[in-house]
Phi, psi and omega in degrees: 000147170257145197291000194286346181297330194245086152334280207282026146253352161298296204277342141313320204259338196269001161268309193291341200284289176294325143293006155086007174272008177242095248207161176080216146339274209312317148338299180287318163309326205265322170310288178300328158272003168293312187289336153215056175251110172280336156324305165315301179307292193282354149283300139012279227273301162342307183283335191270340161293343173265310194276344176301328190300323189289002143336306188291354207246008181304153162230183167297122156243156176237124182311177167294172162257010153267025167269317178296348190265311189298340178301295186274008158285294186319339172238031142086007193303313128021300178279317169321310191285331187281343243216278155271111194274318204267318189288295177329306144341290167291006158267311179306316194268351192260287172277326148283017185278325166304293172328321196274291169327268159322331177301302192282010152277315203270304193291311182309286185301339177296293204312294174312303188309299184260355138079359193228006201256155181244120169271116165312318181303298149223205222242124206216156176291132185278093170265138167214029177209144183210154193200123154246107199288136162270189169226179184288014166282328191078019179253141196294133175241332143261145158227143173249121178222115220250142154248107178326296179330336201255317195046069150238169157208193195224124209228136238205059208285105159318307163218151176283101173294133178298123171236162180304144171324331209237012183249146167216151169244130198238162169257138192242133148282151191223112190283150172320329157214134183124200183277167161302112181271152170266154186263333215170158176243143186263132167271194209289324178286331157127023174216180211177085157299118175249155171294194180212072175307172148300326187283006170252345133261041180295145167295357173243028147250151189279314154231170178246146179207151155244141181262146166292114158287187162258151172295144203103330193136179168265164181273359198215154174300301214283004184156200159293169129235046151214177182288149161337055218257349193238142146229178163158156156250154165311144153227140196260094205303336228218000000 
């Protein structure tokens, strides 16, 4: 079959294709049409423009310290140090430190970027649903990032849009029929841990949307009352 038959399913593989959750055969089949699909291509590019921001929500972490051992048996350092003892020394207190440093920037910003991945290094939440809200720009303004296990999730402002004193911006599911359930309310710094409800991943629902409110929330059971500012859906990485 060809995958250009099935949209959602083009645009499922061209997410997990960038958050690194697509892996083997399969991987390698999605390379080879990325290379004379431009559809593919222009999803692809789409998806590594929403996810990049969560880069920015990286933080430090430090491996064990038999990752740096295996590290350095596997590259033979080991052997260096029996050979030269004083020049090793100054590589170790010097250069790997440097070296080290850096891996662990780099490593910090991967790990977030794909956010769904499970690290030997440390110990990290098994995300496996991501949902990024746009605005009518098509620009990402919220990330949502769900752990079934936990059955929590993370509501995420990329940047914080001004909203006024007397404003709260809230999140909604908007089920295929019925009223709009509420998820949340976002504060003003812009991250928010939520339960991971059914109203929040029900099979009927249709979008995800945040409305401008009065602070606090909207005032009334039935819904908004202010405008739309967001959409996006979940997609289920794992």
């Amino acid at each position: 079959m060809n995958i250009r038959d099935n949209p959602q399913l083009c645009d499922k593989l061209a997410a997990e294709y960038v958050l690194g959750t697509l892996r083997g055969g399969a991987r390698r089949r999605f390379e080879r049409y990325l290379r004379d699909d431009a559809v593919l291509q222009r999803l692809t590019a789409e998806w590594q423009e929403r996810l990049m921001p969560m880069a920015e929500f990286s933080g430090a972490q430090t491996p064990r310290a038999q990752v740096w051992r295996a590290i350095e048996r596997r590259l033979g350092l080991g052997q260096v140090q029996k050979r030269t003892h004083a020049a090793w020394q100054f590589w170790r207190t010097e250069s790997l430190t440097f070296w080290r440093s850096l891996s662990l920037a780099s490593l910090a910003a991967t790990l977030l970027m794909v956010g769904v991945l499970r690290s030997t290094l440390v110990e990290a939440p098994q995300v496996d649903l991501v949902a990024t809200l746009i605005d009518d720009k098509a620009r990402t303004a919220l990330l949502l990032t769900a752990d079934s296990e936990r059955r929590v999730f993370t509501a995420r402002l990329v940047e914080n849009a001004p909203v006024a004193a007397d404003k709260s911006l809230q999140l909604w599911a908007v089920p295929k029929e019925g009223a709009p359930r509420s998820l949340g309310v976002i504060p003003p710094e812009g991250a928010i841990e939520l339960p991971l409800t059914g109203s929040a991943i029900g099979d009927d629902i249709a979008t995800l949307a945040v409305s401008l409110e009065p602070r606090g929330g909207s005032p009334g059971a039935g819904g908004p009352t202010g405008p739309i500012l967001y959409k996006g859906n979940w997609v289920r990485m794992l």
